[in-house]
C-alpha positions as CSV (number, residue, x, y, z in Angstrom):
1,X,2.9,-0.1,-25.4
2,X,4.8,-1.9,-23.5
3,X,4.3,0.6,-19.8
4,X,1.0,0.8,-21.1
5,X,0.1,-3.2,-20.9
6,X,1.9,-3.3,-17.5
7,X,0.4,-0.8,-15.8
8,X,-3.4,-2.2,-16.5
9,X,-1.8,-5.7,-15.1
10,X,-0.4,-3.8,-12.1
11,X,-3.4,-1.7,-11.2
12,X,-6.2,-5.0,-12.1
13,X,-3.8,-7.8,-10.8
14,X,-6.1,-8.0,-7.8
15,X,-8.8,-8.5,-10.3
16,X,-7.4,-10.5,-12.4
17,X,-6.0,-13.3,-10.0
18,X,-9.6,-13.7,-8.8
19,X,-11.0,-14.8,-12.6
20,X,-7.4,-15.4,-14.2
21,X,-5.2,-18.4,-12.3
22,X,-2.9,-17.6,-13.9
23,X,-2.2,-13.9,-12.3
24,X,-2.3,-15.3,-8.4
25,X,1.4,-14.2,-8.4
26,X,1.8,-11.4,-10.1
27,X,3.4,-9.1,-7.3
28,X,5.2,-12.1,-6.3
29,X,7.0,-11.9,-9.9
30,X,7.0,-8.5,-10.5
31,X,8.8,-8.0,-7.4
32,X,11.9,-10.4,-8.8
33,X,11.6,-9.3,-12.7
34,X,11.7,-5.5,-12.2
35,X,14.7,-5.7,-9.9
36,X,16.5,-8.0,-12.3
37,X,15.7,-5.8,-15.6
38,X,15.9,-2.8,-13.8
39,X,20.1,-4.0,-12.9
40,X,20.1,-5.5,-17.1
41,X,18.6,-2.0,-17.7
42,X,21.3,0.0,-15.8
43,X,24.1,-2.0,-17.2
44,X,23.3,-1.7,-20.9
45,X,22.9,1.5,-20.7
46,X,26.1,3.1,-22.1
47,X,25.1,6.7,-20.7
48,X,24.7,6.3,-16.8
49,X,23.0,8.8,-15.4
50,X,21.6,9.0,-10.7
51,X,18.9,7.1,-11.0
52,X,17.7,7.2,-7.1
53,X,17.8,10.0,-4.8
54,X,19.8,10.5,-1.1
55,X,16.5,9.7,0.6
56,X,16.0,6.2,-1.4
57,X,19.4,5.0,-1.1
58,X,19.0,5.5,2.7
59,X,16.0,3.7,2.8
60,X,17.3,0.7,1.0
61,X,20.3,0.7,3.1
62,X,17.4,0.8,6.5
63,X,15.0,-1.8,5.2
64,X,18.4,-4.4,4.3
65,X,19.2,-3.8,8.2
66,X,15.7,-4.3,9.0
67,X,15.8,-7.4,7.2
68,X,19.3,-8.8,8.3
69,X,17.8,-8.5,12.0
70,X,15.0,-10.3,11.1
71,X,17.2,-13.3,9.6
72,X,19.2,-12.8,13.1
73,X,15.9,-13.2,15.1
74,X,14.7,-16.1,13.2
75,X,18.4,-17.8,14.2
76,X,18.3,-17.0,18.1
77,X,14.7,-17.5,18.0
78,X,13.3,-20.6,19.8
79,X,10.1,-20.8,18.2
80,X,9.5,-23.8,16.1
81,X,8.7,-22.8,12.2
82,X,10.1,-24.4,8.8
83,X,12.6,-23.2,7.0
84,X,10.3,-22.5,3.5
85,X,7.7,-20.2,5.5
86,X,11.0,-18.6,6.7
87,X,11.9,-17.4,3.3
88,X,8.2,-16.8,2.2
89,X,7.8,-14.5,5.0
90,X,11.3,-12.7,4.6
91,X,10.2,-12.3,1.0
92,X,7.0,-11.0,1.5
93,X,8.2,-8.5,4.1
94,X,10.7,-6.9,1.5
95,X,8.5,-7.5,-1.7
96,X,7.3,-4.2,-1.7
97,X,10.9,-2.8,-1.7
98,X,11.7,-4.7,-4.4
99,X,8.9,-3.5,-6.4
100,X,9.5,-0.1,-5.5
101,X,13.1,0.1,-6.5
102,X,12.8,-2.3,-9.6
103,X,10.0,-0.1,-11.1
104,X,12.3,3.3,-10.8
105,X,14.6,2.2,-12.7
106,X,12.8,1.0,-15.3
107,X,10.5,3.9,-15.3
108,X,13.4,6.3,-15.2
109,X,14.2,4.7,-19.0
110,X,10.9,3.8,-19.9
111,X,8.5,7.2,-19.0
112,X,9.5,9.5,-22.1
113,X,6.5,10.4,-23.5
114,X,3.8,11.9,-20.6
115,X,1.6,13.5,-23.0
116,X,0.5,9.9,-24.6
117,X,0.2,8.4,-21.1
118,X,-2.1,10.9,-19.9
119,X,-4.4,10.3,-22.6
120,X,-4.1,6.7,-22.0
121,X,-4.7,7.5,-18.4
122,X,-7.5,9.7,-18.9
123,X,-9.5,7.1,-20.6
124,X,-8.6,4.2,-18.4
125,X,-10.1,5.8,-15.5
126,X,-13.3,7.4,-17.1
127,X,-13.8,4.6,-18.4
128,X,-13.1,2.2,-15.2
129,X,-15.4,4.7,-13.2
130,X,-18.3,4.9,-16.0
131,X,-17.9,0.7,-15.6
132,X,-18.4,0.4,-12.2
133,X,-20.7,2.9,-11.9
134,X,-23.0,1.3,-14.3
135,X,-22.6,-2.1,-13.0
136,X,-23.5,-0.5,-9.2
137,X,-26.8,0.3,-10.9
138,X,-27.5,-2.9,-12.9
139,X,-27.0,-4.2,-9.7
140,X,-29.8,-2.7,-7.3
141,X,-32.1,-3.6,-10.2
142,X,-31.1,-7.3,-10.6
143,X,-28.8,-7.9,-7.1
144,X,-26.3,-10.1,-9.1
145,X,-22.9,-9.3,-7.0
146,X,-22.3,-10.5,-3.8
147,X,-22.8,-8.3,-0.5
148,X,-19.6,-8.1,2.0
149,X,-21.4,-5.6,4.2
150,X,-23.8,-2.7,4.4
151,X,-22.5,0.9,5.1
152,X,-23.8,3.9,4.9
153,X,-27.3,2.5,3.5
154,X,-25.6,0.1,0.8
155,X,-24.6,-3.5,-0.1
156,X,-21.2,-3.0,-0.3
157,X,-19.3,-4.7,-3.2
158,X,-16.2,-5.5,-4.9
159,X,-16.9,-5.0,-8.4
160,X,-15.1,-8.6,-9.2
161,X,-12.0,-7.7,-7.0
162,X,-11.2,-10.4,-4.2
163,X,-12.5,-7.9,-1.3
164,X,-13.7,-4.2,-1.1
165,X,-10.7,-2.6,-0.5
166,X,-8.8,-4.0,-3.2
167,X,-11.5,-2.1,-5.8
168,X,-11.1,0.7,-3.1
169,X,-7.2,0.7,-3.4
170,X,-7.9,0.8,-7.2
171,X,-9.6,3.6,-7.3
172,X,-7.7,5.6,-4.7
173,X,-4.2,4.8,-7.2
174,X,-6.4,5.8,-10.4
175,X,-7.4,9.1,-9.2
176,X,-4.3,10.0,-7.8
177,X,-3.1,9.4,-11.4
178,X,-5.9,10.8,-12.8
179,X,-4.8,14.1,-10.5
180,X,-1.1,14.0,-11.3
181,X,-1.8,14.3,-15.1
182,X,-4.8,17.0,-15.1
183,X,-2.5,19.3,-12.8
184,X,0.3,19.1,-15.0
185,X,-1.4,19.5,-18.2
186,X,-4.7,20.5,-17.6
187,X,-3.8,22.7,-14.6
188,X,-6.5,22.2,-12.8
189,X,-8.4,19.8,-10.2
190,X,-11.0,17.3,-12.2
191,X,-13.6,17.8,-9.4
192,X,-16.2,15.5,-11.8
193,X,-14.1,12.8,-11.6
194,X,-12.9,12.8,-8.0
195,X,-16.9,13.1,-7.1
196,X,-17.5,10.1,-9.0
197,X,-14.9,8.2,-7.6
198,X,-16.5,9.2,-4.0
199,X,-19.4,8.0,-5.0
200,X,-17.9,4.5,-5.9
201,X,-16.3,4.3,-2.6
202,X,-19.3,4.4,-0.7
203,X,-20.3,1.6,-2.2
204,X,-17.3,-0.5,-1.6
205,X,-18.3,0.8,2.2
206,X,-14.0,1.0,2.9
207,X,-14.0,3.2,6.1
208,X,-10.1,3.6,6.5
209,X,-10.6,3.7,2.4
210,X,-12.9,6.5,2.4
211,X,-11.4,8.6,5.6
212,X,-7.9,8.3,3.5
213,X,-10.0,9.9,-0.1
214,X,-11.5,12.1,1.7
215,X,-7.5,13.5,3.8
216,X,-6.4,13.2,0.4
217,X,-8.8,15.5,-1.5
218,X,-9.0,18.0,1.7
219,X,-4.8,18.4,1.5
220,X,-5.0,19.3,-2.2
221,X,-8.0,22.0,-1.7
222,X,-5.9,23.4,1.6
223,X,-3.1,23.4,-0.9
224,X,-4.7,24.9,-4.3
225,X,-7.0,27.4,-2.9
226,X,-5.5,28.4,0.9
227,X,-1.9,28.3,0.5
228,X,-1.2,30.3,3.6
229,X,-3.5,28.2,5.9
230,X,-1.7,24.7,4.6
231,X,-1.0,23.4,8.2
232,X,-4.7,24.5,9.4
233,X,-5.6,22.2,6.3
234,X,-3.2,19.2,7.3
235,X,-4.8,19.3,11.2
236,X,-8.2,19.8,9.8
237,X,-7.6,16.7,7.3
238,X,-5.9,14.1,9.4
239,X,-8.3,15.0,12.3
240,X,-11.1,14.2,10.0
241,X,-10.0,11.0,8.9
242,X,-9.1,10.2,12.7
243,X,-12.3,10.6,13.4
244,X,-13.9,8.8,10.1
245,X,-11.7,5.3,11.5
246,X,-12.2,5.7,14.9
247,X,-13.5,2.4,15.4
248,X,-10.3,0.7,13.8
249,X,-8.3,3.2,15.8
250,X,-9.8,2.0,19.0
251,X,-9.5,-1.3,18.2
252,X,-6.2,-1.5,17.5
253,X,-4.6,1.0,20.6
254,X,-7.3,1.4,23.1
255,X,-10.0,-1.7,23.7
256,X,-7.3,-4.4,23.6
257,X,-9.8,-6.9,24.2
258,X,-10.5,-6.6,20.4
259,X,-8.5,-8.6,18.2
260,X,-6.8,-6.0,16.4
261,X,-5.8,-4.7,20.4
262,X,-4.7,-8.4,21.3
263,X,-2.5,-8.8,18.4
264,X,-0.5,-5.3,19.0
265,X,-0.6,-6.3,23.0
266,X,0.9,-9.8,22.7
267,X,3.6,-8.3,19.9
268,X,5.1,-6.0,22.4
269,X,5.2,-8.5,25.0
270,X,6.8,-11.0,22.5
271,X,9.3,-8.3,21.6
272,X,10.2,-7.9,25.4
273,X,10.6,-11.5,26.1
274,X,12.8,-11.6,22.4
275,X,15.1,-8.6,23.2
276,X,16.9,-7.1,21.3
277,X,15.3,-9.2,18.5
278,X,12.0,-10.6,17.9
279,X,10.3,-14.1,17.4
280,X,11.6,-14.9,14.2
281,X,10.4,-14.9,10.6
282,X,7.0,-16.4,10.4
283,X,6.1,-16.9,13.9
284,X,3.5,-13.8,14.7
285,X,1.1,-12.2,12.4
286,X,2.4,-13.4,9.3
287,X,0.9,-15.5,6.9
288,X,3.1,-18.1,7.3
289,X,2.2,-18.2,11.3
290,X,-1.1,-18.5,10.7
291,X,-0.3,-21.2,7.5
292,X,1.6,-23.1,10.1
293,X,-0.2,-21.8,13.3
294,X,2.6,-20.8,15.7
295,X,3.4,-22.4,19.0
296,X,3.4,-18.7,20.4
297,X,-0.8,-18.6,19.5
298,X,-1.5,-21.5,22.1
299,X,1.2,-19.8,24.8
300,X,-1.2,-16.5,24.7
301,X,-4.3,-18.6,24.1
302,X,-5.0,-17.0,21.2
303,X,-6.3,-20.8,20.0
304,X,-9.3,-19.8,22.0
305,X,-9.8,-16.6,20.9
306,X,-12.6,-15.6,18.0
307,X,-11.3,-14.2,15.1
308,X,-7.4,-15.5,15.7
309,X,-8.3,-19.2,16.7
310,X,-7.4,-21.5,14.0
311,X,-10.8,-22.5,13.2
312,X,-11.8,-18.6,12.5
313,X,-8.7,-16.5,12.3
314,X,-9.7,-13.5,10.1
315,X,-8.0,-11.3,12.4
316,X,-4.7,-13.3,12.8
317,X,-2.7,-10.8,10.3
318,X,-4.8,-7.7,10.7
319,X,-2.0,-5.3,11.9
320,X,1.4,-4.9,10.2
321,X,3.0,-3.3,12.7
322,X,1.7,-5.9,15.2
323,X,4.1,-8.4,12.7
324,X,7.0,-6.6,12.5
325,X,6.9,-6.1,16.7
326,X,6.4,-9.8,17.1
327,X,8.7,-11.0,14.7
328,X,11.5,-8.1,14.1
329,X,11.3,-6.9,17.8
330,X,11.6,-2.9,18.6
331,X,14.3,-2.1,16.9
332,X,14.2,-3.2,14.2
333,X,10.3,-1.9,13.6
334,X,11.7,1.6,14.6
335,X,14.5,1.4,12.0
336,X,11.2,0.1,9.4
337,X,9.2,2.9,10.5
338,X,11.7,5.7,10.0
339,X,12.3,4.0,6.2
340,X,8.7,4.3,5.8
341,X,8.7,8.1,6.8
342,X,11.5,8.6,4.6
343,X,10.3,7.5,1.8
344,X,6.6,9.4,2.5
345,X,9.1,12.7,3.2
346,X,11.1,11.4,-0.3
347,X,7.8,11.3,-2.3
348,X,7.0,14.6,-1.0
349,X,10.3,16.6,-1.3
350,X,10.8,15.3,-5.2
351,X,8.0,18.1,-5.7
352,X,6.9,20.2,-2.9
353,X,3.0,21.7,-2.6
354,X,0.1,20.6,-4.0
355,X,2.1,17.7,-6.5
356,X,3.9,16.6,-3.7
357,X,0.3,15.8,-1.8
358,X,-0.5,13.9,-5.3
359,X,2.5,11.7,-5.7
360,X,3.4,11.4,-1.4
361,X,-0.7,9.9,-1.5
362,X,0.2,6.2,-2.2
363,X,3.0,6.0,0.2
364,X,0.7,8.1,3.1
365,X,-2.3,5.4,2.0
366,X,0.2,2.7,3.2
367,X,1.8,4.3,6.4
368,X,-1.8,5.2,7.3
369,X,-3.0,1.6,6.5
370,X,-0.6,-0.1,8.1
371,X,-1.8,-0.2,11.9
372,X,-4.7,-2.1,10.9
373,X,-4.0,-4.4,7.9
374,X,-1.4,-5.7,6.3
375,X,-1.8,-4.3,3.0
376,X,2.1,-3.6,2.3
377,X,3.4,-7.5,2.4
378,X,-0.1,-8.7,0.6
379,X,-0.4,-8.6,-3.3
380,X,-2.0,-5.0,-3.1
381,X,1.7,-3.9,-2.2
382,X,2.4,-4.3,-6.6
383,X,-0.2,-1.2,-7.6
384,X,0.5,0.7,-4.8
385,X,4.5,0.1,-4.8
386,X,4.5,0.4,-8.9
387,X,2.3,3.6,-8.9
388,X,4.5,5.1,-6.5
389,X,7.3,4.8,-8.6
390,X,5.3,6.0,-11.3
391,X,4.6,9.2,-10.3
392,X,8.2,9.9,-8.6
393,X,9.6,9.0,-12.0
394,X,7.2,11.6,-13.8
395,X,7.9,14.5,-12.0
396,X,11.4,13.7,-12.0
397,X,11.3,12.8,-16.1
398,X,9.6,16.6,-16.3
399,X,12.6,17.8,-14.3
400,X,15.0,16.2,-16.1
401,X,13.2,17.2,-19.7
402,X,13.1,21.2,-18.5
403,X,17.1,21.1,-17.6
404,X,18.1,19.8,-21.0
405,X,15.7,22.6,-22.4
């Protein structure tokens, strides 16, 4: 009951801070309670047992480096910030960590019985998809939800989420769940509900959303049905969704007179004039920069600029990596990028083929997203961090539950 219950507030939070106050910091919470009873967990526990693998110890050790540098730029740094947006920054930048390793180890105690959570799964996402489906009709009959854009032919809507792409993130996480359970007990691919939940993307009208569904499904078809063409399928796949978010692409590493293009410019200048180190916490792309809009904005003019002036800045923390340049410096974003691909390669390893495509997909959906949003230090980083775990801790339960056997 209890995983049950958290799991609906980890995958709706974003829907639930937008009609429920009361919810605004959920990952903010989550990502100090599920360390804490994950370390009560580990020490009541009279039988201990490995709870984390090679690849995650290394990547904790990485993204602690990545953030004593950080605390090391803030200190040699020059650029005027307060001390509070310091800490909310560092704390946002390793939130997702925290999440991530807080919900293994109480997963690894807590997922004993799959066969009830894949019923429980099951329903949740018919029923979430049936939902949304039905209110997408209601709607082009009485026009009652609010329009953020029109794709592909359609108003595209949020089905009561904050934005788009946090019901798009939603449904990505419940279909990758949906997939986990109906391979392993089912043994097969639930093409009606992966349809469905294409359909419902459209209408959210997420590009880098939809290009990443559409990788994701193409992998696991490569994988199930032409096993010995699986790299053909991985080129074919990622050169589809390269072409899907082309727009984004080129916004973010070729016209640099977009904002996206500005941002990633101006961090690697930043990160040359900060060498080794970077501009410190909360000075460049953050949240807090733009909460307390940094001295280093006027110095590149971006005060004049639409979409990262301070009277429209939309743009202003559009690009992760752009952040973690400005702030960290070089160094320290390499060291954060190889964590990253370690713990993609992790999620993949723990079960190789066409599992390891199912539970790698929310970590890919972040290393792909990051170039051009900031989805990993913003409250979506709870369901994507937590499901993660999730699925990691499955397979690894079913591992555990065939030794003892």
């Amino acid at each position: 009951m209890f995983l049950r219950l958290l799991l609906i507030i980890v995958l709706f939070s974003n829907w639930l801070e937008e009609w429920i106050p009361l919810f605004t910091f959920t990952d903010e919470i989550l990502a100090l309670v599920l360390p804490i009873l994950g370390l009560i967990k580990i020490v009541t526990v009279k039988k201990h047992e490995k709870v984390f693998t090679n690849l995650e110890v290394l990547v904790f050790i990485l993204i602690s480096i990545v953030s004593f540098i950080g605390v090391i730029s803030t200190i040699f740094s020059n650029v005027d910030t307060t001390f509070p947006l310091q800490i909310y920054t560092l704390f946002a930048d390793v939130k997702y960590i925290l999440i991530y390793f807080g919900a293994r180890i109480l997963l690894r105690y807590y997922v004993t019985n799959s066969q009830e959570l894949y019923s429980f799964i099951a329903k949740l996402s018919y029923l979430f998809a049936l939902l949304s489906l039905s209110v997408f009709v209601l709607d082009l009959i009485f026009n009652f939800m609010q329009g953020y854009s029109n794709r592909f032919g359609l108003k595209n809507v949020a089905y009561g989420f904050g934005h788009p792409a946090e019901f798009s993130l939603c449904i990505i996480l419940l279909t990758a769940l949906n997939l986990y359970f109906s391979l392993r007990f089912k043994h097969k691919i639930n093409y009606i509900y992966v349809i469905l939940n294409l359909l419902l993307l459209f209408t959210a009208g997420r590009v880098t959303a939809l290009a990443f569904y559409i990788t994701l499904i193409l992998l696991i078809l490569f994988f199930r049905y032409f096993r010995r063409y699986v790299f053909i399928g991985a080129v074919v796949s990622f050169t589809s969704a390269i072409i899907f978010t082309f727009n984004k692409f080129n916004e973010t590493f070729i016209n640099v007179q977009e904002p996206r293009g500005i941002l990633m410019v101006t961090s690697l200048d930043i990160a040359k004039r900060f060498f080794p180190f970077g501009s410190g916490l909360g000075t460049f792309g953050s949240n807090a920069s733009r909460t307390n809009y940094s001295e280093l904005y006027y110095q590149y003019g971006f005060d004049k600029i639409w979409g990262l002036a301070p009277w429209h800045d939309v743009f202003l923390t559009d690009s992760y990596w752009a952040m973690m340049i400005g702030e960290y410096g070089l160094i320290a974003s390499f060291i954060n990028l190889i964590a990253l691909l370690l713990l993609l390669v992790n999620s993949y390893y723990i079960s190789k083929g066409i599992f390891g495509v199912v539970i790698f997909s929310p970590i890919l959906y972040i290393v792909i997203n990051t170039p051009v949003d900031t989805t990993i230090v913003a409250n979506s980083s709870l369901p994507l961090m937590f499901v993660a775990a999730l699925l990691i801790s499955l397979r690894l339960t079913k591992f555990n539950n065939t030794d003892r056997q």
